[in-house]
PDB file with SEQRES, HELIX, SHEET and CRYST1 records, atoms N, CA, C and O in Angstrom:
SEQRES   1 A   77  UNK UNK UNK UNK UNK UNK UNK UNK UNK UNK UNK UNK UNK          
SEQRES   2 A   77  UNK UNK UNK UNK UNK UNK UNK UNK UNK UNK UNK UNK UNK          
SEQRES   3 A   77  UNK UNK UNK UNK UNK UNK UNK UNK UNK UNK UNK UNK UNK          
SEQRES   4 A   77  UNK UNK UNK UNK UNK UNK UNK UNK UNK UNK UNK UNK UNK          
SEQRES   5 A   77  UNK UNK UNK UNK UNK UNK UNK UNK UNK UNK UNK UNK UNK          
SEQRES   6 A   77  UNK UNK UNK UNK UNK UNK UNK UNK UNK UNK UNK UNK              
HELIX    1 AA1 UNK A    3  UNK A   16  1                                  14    
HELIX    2 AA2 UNK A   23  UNK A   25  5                                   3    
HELIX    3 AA3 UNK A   60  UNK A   75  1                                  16    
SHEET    1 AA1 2 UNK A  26  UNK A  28  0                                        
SHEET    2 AA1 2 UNK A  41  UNK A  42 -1                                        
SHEET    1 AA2 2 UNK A  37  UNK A  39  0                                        
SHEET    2 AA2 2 UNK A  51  UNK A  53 -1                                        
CRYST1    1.000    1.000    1.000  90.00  90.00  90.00 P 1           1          
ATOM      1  N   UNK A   1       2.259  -1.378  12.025  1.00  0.00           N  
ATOM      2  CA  UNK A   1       3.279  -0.392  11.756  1.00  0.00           C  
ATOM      3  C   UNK A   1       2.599   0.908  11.334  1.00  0.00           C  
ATOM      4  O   UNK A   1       1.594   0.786  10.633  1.00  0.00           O  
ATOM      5  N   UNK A   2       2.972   2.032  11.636  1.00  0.00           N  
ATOM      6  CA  UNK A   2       2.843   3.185  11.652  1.00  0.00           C  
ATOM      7  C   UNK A   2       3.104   3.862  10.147  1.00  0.00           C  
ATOM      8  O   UNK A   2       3.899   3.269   9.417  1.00  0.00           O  
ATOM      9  N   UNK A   3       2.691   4.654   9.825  1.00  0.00           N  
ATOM     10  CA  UNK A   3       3.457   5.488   8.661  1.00  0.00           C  
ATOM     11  C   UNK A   3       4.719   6.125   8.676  1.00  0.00           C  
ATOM     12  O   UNK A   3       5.623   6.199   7.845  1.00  0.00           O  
ATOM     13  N   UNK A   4       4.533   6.657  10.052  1.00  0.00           N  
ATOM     14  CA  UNK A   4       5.820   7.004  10.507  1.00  0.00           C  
ATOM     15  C   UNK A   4       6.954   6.215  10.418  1.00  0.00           C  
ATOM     16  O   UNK A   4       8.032   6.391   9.852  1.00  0.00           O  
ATOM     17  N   UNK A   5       6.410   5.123  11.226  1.00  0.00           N  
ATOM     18  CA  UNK A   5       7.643   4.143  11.305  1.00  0.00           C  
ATOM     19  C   UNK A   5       8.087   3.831   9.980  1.00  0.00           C  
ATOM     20  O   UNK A   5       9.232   3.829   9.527  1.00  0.00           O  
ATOM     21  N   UNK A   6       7.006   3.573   9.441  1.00  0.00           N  
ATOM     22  CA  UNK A   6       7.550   2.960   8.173  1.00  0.00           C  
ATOM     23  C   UNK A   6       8.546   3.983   7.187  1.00  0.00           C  
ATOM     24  O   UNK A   6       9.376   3.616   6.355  1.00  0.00           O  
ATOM     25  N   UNK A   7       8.235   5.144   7.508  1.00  0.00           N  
ATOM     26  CA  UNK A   7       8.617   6.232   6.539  1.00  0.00           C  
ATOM     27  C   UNK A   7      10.295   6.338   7.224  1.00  0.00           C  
ATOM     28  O   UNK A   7      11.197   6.812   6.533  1.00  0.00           O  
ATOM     29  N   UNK A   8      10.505   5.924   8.390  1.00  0.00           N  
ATOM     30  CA  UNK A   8      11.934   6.108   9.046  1.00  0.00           C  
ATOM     31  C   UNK A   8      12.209   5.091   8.392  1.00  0.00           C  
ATOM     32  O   UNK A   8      12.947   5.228   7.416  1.00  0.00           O  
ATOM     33  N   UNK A   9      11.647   3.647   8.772  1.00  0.00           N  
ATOM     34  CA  UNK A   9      12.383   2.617   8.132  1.00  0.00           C  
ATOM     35  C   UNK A   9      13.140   2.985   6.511  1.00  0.00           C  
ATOM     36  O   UNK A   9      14.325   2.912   6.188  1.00  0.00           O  
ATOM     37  N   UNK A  10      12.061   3.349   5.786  1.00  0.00           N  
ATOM     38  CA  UNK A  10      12.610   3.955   4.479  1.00  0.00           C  
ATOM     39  C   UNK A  10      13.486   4.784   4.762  1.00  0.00           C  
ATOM     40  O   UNK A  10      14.506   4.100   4.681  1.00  0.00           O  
ATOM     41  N   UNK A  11      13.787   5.763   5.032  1.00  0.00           N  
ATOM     42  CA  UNK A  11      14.236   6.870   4.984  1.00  0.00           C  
ATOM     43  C   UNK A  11      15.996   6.245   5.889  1.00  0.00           C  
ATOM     44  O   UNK A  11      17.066   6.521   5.346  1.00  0.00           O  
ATOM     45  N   UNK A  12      15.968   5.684   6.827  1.00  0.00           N  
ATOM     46  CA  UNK A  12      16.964   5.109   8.005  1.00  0.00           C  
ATOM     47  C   UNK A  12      17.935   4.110   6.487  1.00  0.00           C  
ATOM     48  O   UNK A  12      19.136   4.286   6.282  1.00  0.00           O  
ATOM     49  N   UNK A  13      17.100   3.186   5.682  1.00  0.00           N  
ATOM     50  CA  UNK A  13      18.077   2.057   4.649  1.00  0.00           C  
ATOM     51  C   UNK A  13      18.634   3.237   3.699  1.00  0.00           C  
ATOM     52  O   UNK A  13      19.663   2.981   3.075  1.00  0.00           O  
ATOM     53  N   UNK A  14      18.311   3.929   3.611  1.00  0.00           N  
ATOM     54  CA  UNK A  14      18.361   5.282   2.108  1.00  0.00           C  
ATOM     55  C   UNK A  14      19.626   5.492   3.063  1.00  0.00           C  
ATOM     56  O   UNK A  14      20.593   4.775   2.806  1.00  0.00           O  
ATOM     57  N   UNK A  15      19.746   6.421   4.177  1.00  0.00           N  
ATOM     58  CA  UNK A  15      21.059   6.992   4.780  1.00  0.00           C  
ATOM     59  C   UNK A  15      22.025   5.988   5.112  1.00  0.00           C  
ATOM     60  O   UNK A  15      23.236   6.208   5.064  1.00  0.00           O  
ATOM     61  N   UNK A  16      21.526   4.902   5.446  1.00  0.00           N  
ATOM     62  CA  UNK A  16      22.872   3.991   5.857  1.00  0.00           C  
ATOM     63  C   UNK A  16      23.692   3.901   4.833  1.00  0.00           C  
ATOM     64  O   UNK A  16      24.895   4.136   4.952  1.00  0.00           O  
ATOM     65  N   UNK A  17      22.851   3.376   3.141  1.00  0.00           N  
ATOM     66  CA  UNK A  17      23.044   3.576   2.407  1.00  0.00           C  
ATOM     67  C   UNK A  17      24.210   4.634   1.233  1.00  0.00           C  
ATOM     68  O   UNK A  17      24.946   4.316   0.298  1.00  0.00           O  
ATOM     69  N   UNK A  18      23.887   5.894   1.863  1.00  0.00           N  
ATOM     70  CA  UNK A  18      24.392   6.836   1.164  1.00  0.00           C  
ATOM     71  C   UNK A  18      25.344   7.166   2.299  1.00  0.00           C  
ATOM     72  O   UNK A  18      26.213   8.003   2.057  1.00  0.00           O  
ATOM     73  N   UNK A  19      25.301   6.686   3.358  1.00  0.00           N  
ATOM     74  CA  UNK A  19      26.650   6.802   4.459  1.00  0.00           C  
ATOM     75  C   UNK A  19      27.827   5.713   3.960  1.00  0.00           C  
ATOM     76  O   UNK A  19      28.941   5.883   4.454  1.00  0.00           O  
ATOM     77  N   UNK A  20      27.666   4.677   3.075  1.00  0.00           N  
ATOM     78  CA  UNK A  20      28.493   3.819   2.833  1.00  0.00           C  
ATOM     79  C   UNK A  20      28.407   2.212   4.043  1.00  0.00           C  
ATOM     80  O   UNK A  20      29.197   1.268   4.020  1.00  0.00           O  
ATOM     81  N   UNK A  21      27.152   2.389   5.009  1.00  0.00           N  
ATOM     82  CA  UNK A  21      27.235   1.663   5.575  1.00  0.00           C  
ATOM     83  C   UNK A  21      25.735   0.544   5.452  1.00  0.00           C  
ATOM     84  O   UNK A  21      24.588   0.960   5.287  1.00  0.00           O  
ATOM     85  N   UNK A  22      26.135  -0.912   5.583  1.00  0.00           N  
ATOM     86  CA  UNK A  22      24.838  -1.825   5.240  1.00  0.00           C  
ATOM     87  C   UNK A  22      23.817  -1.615   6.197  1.00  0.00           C  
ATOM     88  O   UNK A  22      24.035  -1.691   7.406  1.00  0.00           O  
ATOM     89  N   UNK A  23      22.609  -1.331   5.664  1.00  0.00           N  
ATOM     90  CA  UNK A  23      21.108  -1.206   5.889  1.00  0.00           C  
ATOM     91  C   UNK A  23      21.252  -2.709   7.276  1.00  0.00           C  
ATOM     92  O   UNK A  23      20.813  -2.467   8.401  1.00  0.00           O  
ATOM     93  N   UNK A  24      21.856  -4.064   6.991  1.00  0.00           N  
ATOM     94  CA  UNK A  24      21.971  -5.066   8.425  1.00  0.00           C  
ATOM     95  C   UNK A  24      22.132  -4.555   9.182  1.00  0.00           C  
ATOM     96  O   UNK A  24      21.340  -5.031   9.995  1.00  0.00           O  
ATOM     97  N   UNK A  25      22.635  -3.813   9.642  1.00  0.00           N  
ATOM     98  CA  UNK A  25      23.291  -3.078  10.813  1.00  0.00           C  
ATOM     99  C   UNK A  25      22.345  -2.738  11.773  1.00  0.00           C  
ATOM    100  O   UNK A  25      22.374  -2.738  13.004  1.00  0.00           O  
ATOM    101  N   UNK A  26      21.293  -2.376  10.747  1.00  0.00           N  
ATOM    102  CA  UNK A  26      19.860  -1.501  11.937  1.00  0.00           C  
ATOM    103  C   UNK A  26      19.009  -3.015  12.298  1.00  0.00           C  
ATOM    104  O   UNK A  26      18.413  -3.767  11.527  1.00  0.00           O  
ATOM    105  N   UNK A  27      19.176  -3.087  13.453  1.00  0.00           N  
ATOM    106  CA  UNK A  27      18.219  -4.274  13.768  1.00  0.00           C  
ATOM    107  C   UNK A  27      16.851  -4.256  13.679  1.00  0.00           C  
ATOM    108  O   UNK A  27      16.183  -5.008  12.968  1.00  0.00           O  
ATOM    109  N   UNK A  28      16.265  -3.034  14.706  1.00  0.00           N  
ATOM    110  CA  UNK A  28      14.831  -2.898  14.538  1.00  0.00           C  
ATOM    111  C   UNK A  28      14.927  -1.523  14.532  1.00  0.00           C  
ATOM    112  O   UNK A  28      15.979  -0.966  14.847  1.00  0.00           O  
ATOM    113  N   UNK A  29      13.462  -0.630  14.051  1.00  0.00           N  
ATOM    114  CA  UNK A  29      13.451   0.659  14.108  1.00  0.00           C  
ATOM    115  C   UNK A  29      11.612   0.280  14.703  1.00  0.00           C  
ATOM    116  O   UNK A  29      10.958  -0.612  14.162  1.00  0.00           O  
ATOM    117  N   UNK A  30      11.095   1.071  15.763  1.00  0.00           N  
ATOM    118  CA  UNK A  30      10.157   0.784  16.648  1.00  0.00           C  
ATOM    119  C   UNK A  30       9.682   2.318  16.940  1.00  0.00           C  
ATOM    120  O   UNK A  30      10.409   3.297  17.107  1.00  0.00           O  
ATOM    121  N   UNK A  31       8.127   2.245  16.957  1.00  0.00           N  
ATOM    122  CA  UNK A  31       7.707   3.425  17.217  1.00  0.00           C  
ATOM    123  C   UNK A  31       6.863   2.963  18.533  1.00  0.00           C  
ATOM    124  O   UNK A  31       5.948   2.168  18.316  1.00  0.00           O  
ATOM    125  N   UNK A  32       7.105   3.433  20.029  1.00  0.00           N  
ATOM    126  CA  UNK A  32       6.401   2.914  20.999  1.00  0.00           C  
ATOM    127  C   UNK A  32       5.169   3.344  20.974  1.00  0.00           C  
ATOM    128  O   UNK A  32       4.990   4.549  20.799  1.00  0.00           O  
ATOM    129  N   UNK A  33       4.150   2.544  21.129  1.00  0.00           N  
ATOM    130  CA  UNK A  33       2.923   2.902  21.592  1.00  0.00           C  
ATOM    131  C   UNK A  33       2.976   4.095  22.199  1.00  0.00           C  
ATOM    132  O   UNK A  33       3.873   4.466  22.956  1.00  0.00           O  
ATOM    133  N   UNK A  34       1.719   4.895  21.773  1.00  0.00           N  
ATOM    134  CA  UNK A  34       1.654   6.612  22.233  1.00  0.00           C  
ATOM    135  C   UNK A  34       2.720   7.204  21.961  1.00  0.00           C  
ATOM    136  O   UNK A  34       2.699   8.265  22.584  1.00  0.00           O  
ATOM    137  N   UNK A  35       3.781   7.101  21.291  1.00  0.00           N  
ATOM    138  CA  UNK A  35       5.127   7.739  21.424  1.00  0.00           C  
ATOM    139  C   UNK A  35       5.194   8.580  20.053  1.00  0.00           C  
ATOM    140  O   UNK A  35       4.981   8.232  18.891  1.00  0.00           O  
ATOM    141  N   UNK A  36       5.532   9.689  20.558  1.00  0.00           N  
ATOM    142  CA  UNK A  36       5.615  10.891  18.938  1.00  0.00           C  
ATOM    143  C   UNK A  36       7.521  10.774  18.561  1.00  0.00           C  
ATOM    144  O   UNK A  36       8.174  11.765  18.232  1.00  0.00           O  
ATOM    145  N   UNK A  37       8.101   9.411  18.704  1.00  0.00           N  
ATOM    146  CA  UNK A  37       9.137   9.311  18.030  1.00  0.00           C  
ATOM    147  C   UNK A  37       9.045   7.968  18.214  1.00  0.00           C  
ATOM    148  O   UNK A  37       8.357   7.327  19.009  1.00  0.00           O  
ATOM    149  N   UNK A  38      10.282   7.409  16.888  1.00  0.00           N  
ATOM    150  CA  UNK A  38      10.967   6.243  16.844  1.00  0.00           C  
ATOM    151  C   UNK A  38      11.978   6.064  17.311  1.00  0.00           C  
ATOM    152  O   UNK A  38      12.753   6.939  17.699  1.00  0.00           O  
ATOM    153  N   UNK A  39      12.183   4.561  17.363  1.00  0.00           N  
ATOM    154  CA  UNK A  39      13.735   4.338  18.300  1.00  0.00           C  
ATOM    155  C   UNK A  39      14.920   3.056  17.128  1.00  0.00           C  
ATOM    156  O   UNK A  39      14.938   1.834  17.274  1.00  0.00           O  
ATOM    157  N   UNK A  40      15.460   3.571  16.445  1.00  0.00           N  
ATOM    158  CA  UNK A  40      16.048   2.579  15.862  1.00  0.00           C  
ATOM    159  C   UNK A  40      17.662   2.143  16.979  1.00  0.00           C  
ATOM    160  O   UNK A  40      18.437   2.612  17.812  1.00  0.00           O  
ATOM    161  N   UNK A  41      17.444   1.323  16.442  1.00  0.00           N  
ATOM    162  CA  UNK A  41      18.570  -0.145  17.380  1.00  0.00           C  
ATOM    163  C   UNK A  41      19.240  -0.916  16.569  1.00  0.00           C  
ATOM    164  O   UNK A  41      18.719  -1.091  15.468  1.00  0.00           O  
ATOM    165  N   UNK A  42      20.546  -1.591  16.841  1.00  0.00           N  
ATOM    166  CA  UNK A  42      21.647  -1.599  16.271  1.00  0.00           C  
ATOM    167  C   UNK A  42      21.827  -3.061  16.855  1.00  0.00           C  
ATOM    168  O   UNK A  42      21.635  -3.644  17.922  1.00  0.00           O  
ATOM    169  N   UNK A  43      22.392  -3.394  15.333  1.00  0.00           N  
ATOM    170  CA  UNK A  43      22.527  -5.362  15.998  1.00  0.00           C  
ATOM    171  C   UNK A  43      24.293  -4.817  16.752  1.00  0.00           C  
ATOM    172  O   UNK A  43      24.634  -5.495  17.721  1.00  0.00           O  
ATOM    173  N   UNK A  44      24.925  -4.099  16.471  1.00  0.00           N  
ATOM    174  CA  UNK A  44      26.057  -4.635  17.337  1.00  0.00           C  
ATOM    175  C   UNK A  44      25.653  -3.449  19.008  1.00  0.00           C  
ATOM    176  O   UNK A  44      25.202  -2.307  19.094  1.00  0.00           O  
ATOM    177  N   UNK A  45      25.940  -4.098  19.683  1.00  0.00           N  
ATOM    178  CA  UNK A  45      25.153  -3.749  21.163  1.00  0.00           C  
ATOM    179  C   UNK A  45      25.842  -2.319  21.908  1.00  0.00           C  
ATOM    180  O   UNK A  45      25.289  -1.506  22.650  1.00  0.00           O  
ATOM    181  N   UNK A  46      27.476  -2.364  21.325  1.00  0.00           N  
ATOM    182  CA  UNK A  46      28.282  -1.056  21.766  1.00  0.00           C  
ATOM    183  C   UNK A  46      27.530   0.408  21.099  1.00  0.00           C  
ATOM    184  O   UNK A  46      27.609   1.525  21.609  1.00  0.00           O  
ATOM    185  N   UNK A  47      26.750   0.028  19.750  1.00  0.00           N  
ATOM    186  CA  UNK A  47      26.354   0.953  19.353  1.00  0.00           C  
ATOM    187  C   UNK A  47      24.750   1.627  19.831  1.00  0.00           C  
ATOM    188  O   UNK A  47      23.660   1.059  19.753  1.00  0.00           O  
ATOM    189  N   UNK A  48      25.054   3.015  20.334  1.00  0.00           N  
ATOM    190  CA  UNK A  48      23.433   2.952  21.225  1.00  0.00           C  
ATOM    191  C   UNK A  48      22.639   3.319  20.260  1.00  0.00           C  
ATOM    192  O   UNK A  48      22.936   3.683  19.122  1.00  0.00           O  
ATOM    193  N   UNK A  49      21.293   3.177  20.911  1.00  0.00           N  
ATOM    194  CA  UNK A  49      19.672   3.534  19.514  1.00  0.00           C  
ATOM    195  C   UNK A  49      20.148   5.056  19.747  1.00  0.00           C  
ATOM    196  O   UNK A  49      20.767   5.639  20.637  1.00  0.00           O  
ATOM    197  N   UNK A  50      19.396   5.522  18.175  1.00  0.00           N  
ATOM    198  CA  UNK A  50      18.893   6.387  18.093  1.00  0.00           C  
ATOM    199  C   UNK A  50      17.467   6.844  18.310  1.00  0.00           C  
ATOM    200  O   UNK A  50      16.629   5.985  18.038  1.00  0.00           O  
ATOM    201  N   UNK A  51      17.007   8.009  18.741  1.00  0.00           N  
ATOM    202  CA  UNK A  51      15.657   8.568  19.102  1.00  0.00           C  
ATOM    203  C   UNK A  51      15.294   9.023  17.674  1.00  0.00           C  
ATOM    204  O   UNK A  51      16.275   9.593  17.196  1.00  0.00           O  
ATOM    205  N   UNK A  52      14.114   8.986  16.690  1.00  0.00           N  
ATOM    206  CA  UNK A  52      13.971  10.228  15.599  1.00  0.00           C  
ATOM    207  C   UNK A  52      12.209  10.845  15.720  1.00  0.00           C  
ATOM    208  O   UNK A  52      11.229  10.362  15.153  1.00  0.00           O  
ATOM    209  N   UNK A  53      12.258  12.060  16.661  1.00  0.00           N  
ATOM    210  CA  UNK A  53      11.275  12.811  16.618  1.00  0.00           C  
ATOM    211  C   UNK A  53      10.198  12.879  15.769  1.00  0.00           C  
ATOM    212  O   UNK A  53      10.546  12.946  14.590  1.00  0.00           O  
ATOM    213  N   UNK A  54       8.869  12.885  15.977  1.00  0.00           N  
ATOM    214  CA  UNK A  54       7.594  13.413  14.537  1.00  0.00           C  
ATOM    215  C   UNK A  54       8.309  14.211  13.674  1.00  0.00           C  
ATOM    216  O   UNK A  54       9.502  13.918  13.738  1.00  0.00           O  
ATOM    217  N   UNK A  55       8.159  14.792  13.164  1.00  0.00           N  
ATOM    218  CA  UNK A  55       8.486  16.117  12.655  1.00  0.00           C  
ATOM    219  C   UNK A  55       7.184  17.166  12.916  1.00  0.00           C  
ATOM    220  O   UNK A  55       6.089  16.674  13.190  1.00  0.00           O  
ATOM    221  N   UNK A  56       7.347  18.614  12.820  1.00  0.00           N  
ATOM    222  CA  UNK A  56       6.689  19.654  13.409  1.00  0.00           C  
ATOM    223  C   UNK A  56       6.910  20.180  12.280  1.00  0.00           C  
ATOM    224  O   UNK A  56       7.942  20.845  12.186  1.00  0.00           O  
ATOM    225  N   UNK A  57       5.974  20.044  11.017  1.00  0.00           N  
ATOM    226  CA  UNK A  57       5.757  20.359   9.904  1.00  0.00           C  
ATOM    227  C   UNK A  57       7.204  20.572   8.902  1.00  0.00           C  
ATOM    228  O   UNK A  57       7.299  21.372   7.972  1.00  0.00           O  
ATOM    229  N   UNK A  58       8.276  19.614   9.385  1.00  0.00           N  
ATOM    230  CA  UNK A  58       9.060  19.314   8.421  1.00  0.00           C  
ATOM    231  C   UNK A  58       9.201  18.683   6.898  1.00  0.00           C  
ATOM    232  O   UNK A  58       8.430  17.796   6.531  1.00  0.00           O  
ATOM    233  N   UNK A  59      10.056  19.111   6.191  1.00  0.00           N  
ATOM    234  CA  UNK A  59       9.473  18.530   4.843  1.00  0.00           C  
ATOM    235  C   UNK A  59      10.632  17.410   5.062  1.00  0.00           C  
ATOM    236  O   UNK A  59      11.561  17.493   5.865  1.00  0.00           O  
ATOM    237  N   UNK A  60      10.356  16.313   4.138  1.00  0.00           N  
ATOM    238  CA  UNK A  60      10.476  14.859   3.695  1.00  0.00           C  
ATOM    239  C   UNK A  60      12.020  15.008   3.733  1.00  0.00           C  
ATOM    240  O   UNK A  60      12.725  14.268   4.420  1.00  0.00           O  
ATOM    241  N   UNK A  61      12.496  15.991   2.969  1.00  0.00           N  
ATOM    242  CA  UNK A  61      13.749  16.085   2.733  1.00  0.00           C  
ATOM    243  C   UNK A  61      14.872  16.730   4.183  1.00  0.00           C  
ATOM    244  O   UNK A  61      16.082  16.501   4.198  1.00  0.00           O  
ATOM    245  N   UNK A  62      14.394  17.260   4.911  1.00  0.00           N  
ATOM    246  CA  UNK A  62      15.022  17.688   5.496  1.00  0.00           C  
ATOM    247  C   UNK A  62      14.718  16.594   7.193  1.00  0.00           C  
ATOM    248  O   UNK A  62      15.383  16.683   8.226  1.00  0.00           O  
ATOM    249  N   UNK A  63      13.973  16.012   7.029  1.00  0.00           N  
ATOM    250  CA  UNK A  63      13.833  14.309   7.952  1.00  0.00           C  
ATOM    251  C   UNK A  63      15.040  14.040   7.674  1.00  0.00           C  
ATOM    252  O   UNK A  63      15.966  13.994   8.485  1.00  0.00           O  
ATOM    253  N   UNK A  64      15.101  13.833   6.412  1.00  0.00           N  
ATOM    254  CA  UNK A  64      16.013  12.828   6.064  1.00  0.00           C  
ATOM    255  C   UNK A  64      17.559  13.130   6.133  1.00  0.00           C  
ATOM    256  O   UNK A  64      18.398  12.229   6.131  1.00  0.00           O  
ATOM    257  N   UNK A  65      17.864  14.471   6.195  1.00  0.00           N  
ATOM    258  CA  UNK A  65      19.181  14.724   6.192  1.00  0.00           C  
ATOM    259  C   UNK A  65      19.708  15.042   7.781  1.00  0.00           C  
ATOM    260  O   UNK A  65      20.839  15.335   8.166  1.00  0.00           O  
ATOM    261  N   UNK A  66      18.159  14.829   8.726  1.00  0.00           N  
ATOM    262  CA  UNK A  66      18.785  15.069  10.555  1.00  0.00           C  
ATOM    263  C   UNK A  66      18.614  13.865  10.387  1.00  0.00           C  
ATOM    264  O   UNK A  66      19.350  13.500  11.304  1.00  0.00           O  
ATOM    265  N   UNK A  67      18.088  12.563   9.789  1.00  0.00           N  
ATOM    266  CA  UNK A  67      18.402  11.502  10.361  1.00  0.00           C  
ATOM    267  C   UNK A  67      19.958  10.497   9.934  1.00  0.00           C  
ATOM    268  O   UNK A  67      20.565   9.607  10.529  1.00  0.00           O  
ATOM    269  N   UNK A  68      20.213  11.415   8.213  1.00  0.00           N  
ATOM    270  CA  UNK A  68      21.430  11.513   7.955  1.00  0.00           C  
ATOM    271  C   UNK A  68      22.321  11.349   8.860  1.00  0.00           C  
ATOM    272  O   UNK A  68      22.893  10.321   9.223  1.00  0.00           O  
ATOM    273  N   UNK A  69      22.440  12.731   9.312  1.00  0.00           N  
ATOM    274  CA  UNK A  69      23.484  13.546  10.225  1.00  0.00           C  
ATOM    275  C   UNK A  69      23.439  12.570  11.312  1.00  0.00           C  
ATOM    276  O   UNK A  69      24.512  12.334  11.867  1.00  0.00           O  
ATOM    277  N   UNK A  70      22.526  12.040  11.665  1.00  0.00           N  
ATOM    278  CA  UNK A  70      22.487  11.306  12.926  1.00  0.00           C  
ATOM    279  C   UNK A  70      22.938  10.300  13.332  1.00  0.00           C  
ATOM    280  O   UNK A  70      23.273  10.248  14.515  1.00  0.00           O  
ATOM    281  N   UNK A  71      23.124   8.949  12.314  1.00  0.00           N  
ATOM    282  CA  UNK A  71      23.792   8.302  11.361  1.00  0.00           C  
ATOM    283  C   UNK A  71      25.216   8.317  11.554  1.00  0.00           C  
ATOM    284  O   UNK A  71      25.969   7.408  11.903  1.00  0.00           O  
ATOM    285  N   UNK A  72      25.435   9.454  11.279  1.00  0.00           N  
ATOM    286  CA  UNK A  72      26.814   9.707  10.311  1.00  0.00           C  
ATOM    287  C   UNK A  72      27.794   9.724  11.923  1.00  0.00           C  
ATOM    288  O   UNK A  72      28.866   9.172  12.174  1.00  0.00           O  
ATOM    289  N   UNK A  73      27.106  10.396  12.603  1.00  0.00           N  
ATOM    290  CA  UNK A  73      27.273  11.246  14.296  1.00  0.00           C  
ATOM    291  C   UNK A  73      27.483   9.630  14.790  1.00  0.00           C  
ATOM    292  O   UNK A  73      28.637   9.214  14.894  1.00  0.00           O  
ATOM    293  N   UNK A  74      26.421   8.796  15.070  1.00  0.00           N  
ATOM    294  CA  UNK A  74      26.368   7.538  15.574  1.00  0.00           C  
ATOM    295  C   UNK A  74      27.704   6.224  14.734  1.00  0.00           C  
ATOM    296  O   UNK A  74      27.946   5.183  15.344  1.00  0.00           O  
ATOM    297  N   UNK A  75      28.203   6.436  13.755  1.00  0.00           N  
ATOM    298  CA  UNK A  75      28.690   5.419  13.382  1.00  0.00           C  
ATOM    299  C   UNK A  75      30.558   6.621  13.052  1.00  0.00           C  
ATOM    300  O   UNK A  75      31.641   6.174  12.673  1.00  0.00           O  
ATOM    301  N   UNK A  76      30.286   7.772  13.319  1.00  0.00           N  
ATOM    302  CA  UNK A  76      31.299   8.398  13.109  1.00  0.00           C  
ATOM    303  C   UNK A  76      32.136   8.723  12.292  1.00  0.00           C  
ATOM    304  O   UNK A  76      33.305   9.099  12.371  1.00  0.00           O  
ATOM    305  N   UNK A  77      30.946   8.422  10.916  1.00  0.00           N  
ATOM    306  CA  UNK A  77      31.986   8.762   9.503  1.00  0.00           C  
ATOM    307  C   UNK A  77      31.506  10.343   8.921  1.00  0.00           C  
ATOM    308  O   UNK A  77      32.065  10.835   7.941  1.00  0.00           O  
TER     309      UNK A  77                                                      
END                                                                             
C-alpha cells in the first residue's frame, strides 16, 4: 500500500463519516500500479467508483473536502 492510498483510505472513513454515512459501504479503495490516482469502490454495485487524483501541491485539508464533496455528489446527500 501506498501512502497515498493509505492517506485516501483515511481521509475516504473521516468523510463517509462526517457525511452521516458507514465507512462499510466503501469496499476497496486501490491505487493501480503506475497510476497517479485512486479508485475507491462501493459494496452496493448501482453505486459507481470514484477516481481521487495525486494532488498538485494541495494541502491535506483541502484533499479532503474534494473528496468530501465527492462523496456527498456520489451518495447524494
Amino acid at each position: 500500500m501506498t501512502q497515498f492510498e493509505d492517506r485516501i483510505r483515511r481521509m475516504a472513513r473521516e468523510a463517509m463519516a462526517e457525511i452521516g454515512r458507514d465507512e462499510s459501504e466503501i469496499d476497496d479503495i486501490v491505487e493501480p500500479p503506475g497510476a497517479d490516482y485512486c479508485v475507491i469502490s462501493f459494496t452496493d454495485p448501482e453505486i459507481k467508483p470514484i477516481e481521487v487524483s495525486k494532488p498538485l501541491g494541495a494541502g491535506e485539508s483541502q484533499e479532503q473536502d474534494e473528496l468530501r464533496r465527492a462523496l456527498q455528489y456520489r451518495f447524494g446527500t
